[in-house]
N, CA, C and O atoms as a Tinker XYZ file with bonds, in Angstrom:
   456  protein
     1  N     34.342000 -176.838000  -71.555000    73     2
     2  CA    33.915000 -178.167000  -71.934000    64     1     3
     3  C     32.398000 -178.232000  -72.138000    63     2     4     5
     4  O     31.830000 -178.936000  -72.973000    81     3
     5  N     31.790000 -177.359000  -71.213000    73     3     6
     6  CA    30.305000 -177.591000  -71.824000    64     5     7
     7  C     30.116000 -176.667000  -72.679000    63     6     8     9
     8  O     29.194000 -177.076000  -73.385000    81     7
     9  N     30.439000 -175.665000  -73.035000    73     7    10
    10  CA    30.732000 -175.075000  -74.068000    64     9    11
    11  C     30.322000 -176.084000  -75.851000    63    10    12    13
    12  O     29.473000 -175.978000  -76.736000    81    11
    13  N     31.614000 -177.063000  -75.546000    73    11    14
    14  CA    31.718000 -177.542000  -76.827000    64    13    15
    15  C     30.517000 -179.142000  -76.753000    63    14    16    17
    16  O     30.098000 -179.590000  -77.821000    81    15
    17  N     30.249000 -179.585000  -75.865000    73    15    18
    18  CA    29.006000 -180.429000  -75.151000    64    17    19
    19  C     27.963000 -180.095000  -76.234000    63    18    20    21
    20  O     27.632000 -180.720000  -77.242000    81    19
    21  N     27.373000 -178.437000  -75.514000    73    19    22
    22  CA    26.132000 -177.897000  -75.707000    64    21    23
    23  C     26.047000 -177.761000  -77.250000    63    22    24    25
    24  O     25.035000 -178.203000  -77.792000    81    23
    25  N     27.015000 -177.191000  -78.005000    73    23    26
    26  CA    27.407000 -177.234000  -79.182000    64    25    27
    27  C     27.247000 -178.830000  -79.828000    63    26    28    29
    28  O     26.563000 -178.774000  -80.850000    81    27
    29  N     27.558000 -179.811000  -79.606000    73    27    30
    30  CA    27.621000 -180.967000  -80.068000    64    29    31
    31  C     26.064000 -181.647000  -80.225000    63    30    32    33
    32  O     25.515000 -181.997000  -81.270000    81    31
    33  N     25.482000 -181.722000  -78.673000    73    31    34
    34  CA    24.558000 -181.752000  -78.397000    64    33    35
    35  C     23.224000 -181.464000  -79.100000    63    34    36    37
    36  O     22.417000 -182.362000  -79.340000    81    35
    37  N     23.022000 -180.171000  -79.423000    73    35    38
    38  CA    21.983000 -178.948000  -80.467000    64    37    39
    39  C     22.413000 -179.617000  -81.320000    63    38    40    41
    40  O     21.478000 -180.236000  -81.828000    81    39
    41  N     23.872000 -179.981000  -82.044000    73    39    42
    42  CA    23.544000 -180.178000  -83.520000    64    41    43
    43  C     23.293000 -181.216000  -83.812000    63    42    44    45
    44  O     23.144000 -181.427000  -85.015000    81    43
    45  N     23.099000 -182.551000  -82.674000    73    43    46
    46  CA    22.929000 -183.795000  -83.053000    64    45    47
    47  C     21.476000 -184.043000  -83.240000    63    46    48    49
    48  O     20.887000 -184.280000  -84.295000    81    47
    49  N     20.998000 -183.947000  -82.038000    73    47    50
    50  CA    19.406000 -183.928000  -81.482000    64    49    51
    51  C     18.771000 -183.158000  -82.458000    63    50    52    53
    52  O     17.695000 -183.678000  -82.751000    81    51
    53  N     19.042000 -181.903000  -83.222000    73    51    54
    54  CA    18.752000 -180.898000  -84.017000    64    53    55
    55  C     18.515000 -182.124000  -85.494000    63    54    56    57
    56  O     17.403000 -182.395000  -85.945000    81    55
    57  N     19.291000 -182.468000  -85.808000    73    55    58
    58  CA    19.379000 -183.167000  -86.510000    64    57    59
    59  C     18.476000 -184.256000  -86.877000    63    58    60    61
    60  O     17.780000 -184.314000  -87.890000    81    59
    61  N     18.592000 -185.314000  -85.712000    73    59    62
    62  CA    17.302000 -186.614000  -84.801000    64    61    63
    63  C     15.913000 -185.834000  -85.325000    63    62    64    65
    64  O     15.090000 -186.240000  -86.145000    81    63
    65  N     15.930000 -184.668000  -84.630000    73    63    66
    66  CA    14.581000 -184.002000  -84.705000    64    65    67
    67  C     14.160000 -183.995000  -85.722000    63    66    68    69
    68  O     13.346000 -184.834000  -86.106000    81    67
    69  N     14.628000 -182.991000  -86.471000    73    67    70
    70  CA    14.801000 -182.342000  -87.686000    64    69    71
    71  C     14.139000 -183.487000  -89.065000    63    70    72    73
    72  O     13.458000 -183.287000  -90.071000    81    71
    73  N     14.771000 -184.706000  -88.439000    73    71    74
    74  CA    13.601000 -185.812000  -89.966000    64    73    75
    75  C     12.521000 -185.920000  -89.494000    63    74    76    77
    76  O     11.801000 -186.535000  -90.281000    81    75
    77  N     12.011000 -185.640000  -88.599000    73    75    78
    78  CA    10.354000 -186.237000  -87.979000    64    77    79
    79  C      9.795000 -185.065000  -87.662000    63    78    80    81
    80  O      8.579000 -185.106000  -87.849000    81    79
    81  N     10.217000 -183.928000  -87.218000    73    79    82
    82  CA     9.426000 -182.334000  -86.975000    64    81    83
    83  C     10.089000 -181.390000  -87.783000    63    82    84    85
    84  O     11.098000 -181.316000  -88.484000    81    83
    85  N      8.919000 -180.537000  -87.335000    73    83    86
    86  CA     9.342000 -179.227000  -88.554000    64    85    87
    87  C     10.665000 -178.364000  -88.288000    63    86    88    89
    88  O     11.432000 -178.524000  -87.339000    81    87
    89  N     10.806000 -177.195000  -89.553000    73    87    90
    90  CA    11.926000 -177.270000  -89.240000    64    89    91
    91  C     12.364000 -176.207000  -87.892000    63    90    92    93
    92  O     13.499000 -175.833000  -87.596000    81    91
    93  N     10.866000 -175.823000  -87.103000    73    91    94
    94  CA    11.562000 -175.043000  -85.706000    64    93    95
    95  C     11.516000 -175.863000  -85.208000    63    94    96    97
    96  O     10.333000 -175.923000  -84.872000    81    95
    97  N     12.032000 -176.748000  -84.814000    73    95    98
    98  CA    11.734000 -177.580000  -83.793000    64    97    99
    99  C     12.907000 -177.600000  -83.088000    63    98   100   101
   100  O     13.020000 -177.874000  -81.893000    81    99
   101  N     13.895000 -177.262000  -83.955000    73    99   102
   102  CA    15.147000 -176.557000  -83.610000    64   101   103
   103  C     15.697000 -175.685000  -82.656000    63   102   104   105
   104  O     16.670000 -176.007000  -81.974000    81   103
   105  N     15.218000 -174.766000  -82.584000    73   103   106
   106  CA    14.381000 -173.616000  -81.377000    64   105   107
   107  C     13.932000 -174.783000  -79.951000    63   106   108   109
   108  O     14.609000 -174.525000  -78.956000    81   107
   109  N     13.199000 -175.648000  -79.802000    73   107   110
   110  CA    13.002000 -176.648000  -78.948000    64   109   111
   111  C     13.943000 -177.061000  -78.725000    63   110   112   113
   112  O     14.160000 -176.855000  -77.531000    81   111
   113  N     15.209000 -177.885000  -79.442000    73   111   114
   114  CA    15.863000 -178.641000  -78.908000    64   113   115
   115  C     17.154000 -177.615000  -78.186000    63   114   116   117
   116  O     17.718000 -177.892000  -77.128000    81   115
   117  N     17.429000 -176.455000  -78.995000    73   115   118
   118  CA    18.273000 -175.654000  -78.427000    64   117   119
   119  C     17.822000 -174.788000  -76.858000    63   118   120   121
   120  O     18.677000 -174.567000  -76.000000    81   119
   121  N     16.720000 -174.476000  -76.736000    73   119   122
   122  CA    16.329000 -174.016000  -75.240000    64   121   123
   123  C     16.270000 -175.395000  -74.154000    63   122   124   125
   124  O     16.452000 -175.435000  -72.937000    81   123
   125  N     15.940000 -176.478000  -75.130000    73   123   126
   126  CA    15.968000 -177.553000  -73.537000    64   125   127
   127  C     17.702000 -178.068000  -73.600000    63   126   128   129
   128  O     18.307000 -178.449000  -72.598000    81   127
   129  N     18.092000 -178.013000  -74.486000    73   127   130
   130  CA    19.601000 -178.279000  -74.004000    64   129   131
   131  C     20.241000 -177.192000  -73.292000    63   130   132   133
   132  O     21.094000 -177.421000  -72.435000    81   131
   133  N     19.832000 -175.896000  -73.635000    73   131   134
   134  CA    20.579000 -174.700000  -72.570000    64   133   135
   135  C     19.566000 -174.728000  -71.265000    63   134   136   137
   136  O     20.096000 -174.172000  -70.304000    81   135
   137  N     18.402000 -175.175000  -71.021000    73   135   138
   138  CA    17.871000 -175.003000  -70.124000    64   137   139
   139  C     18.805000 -176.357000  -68.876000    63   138   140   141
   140  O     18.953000 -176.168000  -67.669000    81   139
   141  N     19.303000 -177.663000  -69.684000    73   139   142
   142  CA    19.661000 -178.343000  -68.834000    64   141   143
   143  C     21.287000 -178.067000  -68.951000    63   142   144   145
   144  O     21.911000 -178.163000  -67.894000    81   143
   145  N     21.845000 -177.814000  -69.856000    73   143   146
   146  CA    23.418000 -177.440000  -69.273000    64   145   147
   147  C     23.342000 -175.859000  -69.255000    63   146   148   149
   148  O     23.010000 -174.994000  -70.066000    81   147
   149  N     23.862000 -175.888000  -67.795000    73   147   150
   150  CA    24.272000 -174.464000  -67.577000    64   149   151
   151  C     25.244000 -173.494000  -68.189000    63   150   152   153
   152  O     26.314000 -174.058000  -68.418000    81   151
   153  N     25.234000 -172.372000  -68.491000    73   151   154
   154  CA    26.033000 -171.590000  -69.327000    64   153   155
   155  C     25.879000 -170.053000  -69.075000    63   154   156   157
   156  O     24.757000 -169.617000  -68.819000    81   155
   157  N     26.736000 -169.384000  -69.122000    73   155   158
   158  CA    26.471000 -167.334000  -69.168000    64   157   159
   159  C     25.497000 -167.748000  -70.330000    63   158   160   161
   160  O     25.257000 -168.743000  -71.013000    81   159
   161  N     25.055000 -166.417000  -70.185000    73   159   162
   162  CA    23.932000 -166.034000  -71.335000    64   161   163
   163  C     24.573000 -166.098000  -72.678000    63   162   164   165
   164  O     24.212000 -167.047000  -73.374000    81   163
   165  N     25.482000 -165.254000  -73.198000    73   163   166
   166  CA    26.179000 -165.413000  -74.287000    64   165   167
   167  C     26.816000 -166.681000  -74.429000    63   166   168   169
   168  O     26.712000 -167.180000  -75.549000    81   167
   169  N     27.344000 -167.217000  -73.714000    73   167   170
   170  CA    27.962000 -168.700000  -73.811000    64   169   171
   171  C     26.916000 -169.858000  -74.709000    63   170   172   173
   172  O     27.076000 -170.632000  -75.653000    81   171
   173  N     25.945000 -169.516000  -73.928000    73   171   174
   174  CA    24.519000 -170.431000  -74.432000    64   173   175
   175  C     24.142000 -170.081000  -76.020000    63   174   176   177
   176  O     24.117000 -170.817000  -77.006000    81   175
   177  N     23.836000 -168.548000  -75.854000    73   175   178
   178  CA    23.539000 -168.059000  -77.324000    64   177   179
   179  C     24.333000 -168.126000  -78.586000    63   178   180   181
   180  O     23.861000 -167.990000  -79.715000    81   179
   181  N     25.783000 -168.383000  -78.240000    73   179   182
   182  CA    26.689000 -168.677000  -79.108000    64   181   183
   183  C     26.669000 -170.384000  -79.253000    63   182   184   185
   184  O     26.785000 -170.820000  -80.398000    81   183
   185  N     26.562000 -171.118000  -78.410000    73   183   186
   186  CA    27.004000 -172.508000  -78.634000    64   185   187
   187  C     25.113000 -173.265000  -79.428000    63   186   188   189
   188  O     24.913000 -174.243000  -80.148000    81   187
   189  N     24.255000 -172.366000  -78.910000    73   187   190
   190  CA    22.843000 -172.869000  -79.548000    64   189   191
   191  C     23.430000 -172.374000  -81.289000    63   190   192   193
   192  O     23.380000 -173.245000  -82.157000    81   191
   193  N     23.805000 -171.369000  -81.552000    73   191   194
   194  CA    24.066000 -171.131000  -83.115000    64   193   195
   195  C     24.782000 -171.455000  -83.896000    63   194   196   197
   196  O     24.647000 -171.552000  -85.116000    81   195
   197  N     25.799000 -171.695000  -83.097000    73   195   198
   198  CA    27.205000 -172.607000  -83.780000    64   197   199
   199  C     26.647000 -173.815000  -83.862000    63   198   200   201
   200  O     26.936000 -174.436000  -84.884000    81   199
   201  N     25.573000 -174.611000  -82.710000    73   199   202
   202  CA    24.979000 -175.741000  -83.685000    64   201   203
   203  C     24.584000 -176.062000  -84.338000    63   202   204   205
   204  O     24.891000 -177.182000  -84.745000    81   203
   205  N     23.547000 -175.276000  -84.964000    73   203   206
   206  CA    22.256000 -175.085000  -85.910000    64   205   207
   207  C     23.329000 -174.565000  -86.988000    63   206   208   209
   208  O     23.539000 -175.047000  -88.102000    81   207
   209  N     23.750000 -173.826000  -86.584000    73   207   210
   210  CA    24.857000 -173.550000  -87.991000    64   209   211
   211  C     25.364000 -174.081000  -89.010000    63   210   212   213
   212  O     25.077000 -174.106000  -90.207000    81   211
   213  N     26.407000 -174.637000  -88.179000    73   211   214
   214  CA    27.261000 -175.861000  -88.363000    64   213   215
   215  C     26.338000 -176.944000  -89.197000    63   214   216   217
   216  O     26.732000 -177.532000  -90.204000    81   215
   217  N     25.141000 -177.088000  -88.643000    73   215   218
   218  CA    24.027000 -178.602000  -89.036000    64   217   219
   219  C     23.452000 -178.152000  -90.382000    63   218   220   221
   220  O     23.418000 -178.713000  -91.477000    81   219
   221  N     22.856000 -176.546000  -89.805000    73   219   222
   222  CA    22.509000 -176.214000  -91.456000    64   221   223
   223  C     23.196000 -176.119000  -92.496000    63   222   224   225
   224  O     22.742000 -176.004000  -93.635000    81   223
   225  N     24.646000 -176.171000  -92.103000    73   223   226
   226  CA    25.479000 -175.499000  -93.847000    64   225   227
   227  C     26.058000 -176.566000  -94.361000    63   226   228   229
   228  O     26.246000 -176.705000  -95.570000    81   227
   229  N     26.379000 -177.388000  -93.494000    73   227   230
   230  CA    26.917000 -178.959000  -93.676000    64   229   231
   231  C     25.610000 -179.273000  -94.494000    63   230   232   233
   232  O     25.790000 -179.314000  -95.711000    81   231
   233  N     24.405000 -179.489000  -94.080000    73   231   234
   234  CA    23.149000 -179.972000  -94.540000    64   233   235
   235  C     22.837000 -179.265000  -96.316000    63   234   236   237
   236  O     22.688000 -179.828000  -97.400000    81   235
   237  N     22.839000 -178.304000  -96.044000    73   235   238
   238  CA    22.612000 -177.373000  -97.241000    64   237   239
   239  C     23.512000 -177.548000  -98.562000    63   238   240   241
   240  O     23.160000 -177.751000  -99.724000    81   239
   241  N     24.766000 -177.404000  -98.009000    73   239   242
   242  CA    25.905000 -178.092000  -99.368000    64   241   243
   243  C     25.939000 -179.377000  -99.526000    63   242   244   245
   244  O     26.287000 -179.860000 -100.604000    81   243
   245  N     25.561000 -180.179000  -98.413000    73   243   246
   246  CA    25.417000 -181.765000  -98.912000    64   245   247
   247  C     24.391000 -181.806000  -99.773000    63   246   248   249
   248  O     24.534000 -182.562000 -100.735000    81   247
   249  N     23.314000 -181.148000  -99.680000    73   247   250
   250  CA    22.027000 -181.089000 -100.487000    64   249   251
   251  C     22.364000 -180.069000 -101.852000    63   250   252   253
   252  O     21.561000 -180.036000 -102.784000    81   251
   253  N     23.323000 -179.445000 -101.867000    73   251   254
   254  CA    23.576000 -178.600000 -103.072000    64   253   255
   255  C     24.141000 -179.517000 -103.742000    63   254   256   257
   256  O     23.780000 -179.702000 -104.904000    81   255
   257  N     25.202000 -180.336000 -103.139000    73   255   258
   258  CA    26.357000 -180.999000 -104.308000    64   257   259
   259  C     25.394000 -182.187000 -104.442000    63   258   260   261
   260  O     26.049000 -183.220000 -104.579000    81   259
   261  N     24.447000 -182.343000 -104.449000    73   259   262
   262  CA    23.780000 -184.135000 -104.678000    64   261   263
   263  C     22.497000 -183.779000 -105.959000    63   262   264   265
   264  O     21.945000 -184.652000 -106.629000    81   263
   265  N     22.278000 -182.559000 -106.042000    73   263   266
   266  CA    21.416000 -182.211000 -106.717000    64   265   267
   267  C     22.085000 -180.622000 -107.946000    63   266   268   269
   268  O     21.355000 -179.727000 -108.371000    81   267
   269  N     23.610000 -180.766000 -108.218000    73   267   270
   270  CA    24.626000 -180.120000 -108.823000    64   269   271
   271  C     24.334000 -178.673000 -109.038000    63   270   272   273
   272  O     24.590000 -178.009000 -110.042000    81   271
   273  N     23.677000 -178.240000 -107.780000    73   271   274
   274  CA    23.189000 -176.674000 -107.491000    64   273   275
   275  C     22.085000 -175.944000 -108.096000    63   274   276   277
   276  O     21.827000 -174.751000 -107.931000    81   275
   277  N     21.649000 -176.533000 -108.598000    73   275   278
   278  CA    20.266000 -176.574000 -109.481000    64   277   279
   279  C     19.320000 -175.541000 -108.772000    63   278   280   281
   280  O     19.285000 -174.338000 -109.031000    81   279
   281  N     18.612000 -176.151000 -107.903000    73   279   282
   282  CA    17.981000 -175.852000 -107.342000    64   281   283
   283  C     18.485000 -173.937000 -106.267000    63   282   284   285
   284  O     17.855000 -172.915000 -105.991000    81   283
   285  N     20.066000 -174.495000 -106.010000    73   283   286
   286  CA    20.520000 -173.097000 -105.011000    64   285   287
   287  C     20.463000 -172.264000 -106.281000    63   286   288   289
   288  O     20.130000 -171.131000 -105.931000    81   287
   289  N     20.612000 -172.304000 -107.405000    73   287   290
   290  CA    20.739000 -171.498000 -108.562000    64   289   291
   291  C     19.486000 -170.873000 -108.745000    63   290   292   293
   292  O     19.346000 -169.661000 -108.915000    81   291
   293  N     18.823000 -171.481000 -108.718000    73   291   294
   294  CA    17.352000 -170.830000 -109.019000    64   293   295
   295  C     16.487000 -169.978000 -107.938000    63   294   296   297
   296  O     15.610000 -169.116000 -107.995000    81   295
   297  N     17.358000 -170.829000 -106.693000    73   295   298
   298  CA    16.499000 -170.090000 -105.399000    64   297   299
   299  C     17.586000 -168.421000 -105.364000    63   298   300   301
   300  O     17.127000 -167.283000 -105.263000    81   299
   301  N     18.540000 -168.672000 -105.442000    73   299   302
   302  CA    19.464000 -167.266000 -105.779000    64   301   303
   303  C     19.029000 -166.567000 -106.757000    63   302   304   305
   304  O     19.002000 -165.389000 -106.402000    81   303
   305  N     18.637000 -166.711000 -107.920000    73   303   306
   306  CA    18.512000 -165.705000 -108.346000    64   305   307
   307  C     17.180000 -165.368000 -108.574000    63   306   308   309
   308  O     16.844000 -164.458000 -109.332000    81   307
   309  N     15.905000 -166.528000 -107.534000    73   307   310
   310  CA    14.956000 -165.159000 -107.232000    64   309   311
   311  C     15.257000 -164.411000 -105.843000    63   310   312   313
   312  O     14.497000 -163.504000 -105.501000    81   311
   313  N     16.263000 -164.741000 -105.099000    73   311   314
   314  CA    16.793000 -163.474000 -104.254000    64   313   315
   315  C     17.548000 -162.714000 -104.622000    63   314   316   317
   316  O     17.730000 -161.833000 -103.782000    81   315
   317  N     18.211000 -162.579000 -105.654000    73   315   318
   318  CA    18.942000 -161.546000 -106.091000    64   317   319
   319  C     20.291000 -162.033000 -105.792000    63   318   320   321
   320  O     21.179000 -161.699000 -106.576000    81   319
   321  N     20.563000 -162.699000 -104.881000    73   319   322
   322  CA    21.907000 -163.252000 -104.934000    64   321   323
   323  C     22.895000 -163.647000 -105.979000    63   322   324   325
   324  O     24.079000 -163.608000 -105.644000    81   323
   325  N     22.477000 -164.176000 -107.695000    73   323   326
   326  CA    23.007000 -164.778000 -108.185000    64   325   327
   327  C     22.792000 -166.321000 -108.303000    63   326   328   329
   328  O     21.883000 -167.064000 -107.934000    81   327
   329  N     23.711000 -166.475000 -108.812000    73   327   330
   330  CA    23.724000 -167.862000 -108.898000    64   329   331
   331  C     24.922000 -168.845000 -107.573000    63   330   332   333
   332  O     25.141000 -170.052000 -107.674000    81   331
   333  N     25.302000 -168.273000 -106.858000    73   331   334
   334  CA    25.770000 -168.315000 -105.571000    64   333   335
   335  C     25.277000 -169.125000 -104.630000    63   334   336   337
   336  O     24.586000 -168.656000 -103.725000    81   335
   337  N     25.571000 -170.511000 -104.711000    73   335   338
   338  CA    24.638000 -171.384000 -103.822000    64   337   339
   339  C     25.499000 -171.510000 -102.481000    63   338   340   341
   340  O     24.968000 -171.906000 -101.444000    81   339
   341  N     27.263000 -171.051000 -102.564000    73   339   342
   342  CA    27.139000 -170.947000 -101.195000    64   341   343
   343  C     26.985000 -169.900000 -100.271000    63   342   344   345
   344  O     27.107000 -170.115000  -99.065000    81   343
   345  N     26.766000 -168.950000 -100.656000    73   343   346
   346  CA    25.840000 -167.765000  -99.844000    64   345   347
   347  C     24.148000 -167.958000  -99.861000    63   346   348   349
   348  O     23.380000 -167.379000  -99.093000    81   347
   349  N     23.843000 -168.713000 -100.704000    73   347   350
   350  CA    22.468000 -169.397000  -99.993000    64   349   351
   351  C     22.681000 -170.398000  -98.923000    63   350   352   353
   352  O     21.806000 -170.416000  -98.056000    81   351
   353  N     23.588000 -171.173000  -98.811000    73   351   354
   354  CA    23.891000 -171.812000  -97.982000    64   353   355
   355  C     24.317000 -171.231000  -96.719000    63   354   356   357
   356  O     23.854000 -171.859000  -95.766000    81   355
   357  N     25.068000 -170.211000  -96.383000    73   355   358
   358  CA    24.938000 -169.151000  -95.241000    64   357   359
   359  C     24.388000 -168.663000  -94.989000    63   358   360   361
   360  O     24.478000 -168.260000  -93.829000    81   359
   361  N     23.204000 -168.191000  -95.888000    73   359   362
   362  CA    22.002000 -167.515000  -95.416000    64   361   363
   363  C     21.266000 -168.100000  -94.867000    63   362   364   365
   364  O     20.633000 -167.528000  -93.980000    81   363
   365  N     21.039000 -169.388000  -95.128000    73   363   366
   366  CA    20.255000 -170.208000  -94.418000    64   365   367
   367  C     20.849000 -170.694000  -92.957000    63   366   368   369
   368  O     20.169000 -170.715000  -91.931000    81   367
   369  N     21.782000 -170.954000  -93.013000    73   367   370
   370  CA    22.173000 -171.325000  -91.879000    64   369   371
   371  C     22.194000 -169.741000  -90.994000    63   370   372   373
   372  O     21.220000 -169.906000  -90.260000    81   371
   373  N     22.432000 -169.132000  -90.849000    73   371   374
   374  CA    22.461000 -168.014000  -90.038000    64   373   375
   375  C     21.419000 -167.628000  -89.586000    63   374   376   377
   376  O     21.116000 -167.129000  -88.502000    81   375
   377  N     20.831000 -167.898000  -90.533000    73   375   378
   378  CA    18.897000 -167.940000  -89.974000    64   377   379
   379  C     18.777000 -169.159000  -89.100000    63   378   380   381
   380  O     18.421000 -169.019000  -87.930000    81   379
   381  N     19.056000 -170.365000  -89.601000    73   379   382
   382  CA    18.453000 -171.546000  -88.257000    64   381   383
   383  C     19.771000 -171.018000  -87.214000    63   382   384   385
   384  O     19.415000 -171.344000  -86.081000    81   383
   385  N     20.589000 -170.613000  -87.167000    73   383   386
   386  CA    21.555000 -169.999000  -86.524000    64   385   387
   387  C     20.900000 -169.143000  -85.283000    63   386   388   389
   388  O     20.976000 -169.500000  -84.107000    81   387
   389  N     20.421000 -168.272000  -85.622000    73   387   390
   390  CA    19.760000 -166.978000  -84.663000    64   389   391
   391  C     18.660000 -167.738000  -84.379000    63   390   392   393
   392  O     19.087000 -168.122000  -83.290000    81   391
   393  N     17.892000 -168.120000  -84.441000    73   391   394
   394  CA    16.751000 -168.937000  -84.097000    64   393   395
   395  C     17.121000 -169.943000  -83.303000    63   394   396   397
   396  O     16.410000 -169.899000  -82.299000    81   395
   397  N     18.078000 -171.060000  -83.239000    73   395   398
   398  CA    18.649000 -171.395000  -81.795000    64   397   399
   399  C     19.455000 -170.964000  -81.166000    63   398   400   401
   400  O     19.836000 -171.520000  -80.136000    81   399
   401  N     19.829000 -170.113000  -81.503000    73   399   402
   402  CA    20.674000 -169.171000  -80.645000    64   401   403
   403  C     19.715000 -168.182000  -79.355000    63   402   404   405
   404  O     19.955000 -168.026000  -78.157000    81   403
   405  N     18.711000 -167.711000  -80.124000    73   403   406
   406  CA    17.956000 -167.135000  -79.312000    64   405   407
   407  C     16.902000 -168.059000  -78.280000    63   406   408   409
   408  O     16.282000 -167.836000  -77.240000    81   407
   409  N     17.036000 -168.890000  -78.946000    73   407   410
   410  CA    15.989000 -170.393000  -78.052000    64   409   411
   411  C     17.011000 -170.541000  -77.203000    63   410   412   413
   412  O     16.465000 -170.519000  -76.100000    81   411
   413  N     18.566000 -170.726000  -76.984000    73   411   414
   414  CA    19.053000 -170.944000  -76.155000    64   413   415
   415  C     19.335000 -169.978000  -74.943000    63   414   416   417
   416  O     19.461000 -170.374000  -73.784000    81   415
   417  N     19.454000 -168.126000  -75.512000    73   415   418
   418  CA    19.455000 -167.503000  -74.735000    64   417   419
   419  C     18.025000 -167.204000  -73.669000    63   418   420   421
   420  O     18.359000 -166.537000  -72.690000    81   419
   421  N     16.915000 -167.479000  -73.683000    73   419   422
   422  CA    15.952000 -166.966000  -73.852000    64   421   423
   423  C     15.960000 -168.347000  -72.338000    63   422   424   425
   424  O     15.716000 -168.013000  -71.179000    81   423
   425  N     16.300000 -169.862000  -72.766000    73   423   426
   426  CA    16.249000 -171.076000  -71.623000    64   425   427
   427  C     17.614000 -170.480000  -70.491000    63   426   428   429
   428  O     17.833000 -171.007000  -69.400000    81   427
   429  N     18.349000 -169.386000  -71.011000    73   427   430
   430  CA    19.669000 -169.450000  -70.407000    64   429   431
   431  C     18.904000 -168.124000  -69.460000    63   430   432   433
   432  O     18.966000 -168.062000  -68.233000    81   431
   433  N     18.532000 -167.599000  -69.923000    73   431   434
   434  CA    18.113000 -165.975000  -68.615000    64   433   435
   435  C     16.915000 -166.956000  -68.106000    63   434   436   437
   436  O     16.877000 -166.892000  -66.878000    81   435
   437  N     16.195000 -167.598000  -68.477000    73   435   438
   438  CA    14.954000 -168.692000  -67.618000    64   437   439
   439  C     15.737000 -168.966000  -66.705000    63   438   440   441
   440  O     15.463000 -168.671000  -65.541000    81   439
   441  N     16.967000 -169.638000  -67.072000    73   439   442
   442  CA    17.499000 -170.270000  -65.552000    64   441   443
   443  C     18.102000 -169.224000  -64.717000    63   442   444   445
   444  O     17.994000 -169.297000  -63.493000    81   443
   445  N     18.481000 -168.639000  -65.059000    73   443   446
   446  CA    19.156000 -167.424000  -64.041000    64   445   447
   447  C     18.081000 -166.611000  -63.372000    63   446   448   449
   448  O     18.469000 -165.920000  -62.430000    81   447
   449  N     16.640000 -166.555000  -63.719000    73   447   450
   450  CA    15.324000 -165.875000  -62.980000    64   449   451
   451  C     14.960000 -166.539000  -62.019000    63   450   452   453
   452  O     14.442000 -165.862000  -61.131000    81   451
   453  N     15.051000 -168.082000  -61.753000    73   451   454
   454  CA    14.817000 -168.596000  -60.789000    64   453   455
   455  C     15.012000 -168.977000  -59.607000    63   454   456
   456  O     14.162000 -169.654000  -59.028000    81   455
C-alpha cells in the first residue's frame, strides 16, 4: 500500500511542482517523499520512477497530440530517432524516470544510515 501511496504521491506533487520550478525539482519531491514514507531501497527506487514516469509520458503525448507531433518530429530526427514521437516520449520519461528514482533511493539508504 505504500508502495502505490509513494507512487501516487511523486507524481502528483511532481506535477504541483513542476509549473512553478524547474524541471529537477523532481529529484526534490521524490527524495522527500521517500525520505518520509518508508520503503526497501528498491521499493523506493522503483515507486520514485514509476512516478515521474508515468507524469512524464502522460505529459509528453498530451503535449504531442495538442501540437499534432510537430515539434516530437523534428526533435527525433535531430536524434536520429526518426520521426517517432512516441519513443521521444519514452525517452524522456525514463530520463525524469531515473532521476527520481535515484532521488528516491539515495532519501531511502539516508534513512536506513541513521
Amino acid at each position: 500500500m505504500k508502495f502505490f501511496i509513494s507512487i501516487i504521491t511523486i507524481g502528483i506533487l511532481s506535477f504541483i511542482i513542476g509549473l512553478y520550478a524547474p524541471w529537477w525539482s523532481l529529484a526534490i519531491v521524490a527524495f522527500v517523499v521517500a525520505l518520509f514514507i518508508n520503503q526497501q531501497p528498491f521499493s523506493s527506487f522503483l515507486s520514485g520512477f514509476l512516478g515521474v514516469f508515468i507524469l512524464w509520458l502522460l505529459l509528453a503525448l498530451f503535449i504531442n497530440a495538442a501540437n499534432d507531433s510537430i515539434l516530437a518530429n523534428r526533435i527525433g530526427g535531430m536524434f536520429g530517432i526518426g520521426q517517432s514521437s512516441i519513443l521521444l516520449a519514452f525517452i524522456s520519461a525514463f530520463v525524469g524516470g531515473l532521476v527520481a528514482g535515484f532521488a528516491a533511493l539515495s532519501a531511502s539508504y539516508l534513512r536506513t544510515k541513521k
